[in-house]
N, C-alpha and C positions, 0 to 999 in steps of 0.2 A: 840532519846527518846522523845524531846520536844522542836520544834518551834511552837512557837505561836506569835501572836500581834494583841492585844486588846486597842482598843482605850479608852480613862481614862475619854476623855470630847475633847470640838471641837479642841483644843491644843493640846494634850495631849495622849501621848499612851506609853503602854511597849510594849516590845520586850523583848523575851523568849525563848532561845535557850540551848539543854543541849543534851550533847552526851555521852554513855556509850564508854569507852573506855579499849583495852585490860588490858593494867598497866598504872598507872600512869606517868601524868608528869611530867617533872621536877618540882620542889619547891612546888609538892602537894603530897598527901600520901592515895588518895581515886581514882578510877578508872572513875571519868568523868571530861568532860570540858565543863563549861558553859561560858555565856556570858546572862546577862539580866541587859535592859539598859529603864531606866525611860526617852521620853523625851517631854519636854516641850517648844513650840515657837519655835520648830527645834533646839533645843540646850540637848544637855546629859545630863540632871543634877545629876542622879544618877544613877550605872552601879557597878554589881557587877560581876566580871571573873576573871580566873586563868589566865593569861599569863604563856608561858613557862616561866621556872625561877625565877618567882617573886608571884609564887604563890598563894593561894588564899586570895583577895581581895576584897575592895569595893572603890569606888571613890563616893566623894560624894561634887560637883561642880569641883573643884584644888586640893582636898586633897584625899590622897590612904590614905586608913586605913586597916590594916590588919584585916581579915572575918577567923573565926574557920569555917571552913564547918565538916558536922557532917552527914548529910543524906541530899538529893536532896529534900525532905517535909520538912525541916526545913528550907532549904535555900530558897527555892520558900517563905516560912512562913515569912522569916526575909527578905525579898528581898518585898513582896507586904504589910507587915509593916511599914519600909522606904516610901514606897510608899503613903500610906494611913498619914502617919502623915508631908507627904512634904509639906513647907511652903515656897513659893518662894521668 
């Protein structure tokens, strides 16, 4: 449905990956899996994806924070917001 990577500045680029999926996975209750990961200096600093199990997330440096996903335009919305107000 959507890989993409767009560099942010000479450091700096996301990555944007999301795939329609028959049913859901485990510890999610909406039919895709993504993965899209902020990163900067070659380091992740911020990455929001569902792993099987544990559901949908965001890590933002060492810390997983539990993400509502709601629609794939909201999540790109709240995913390149993070992004826009990151402060290293």
């Amino acid at each position: 449905m959507l890989n993409e990577r767009h560099a942010v500045s000479e450091d700096a680029f996301v990555e944007m990956v999301v795939w329609r999926l028959l049913s859901p996975i485990e510890g999610s209750q909406h039919g895709f899996k993504y993965r899209l990961a902020f990163v900067v200096k070659d380091r992740c600093v911020l990455r929001y994806d569902n792993e099987r199990g544990q559901g949908d997330h965001k890590h933002i440096g060492e810390d997983n924070i539990p993400y509502t996903f709601t629609t794939p335009q909201a999540l790109l919305d709240d995913f390149w917001n993070d992004v826009d107000n990151w402060r290293s």
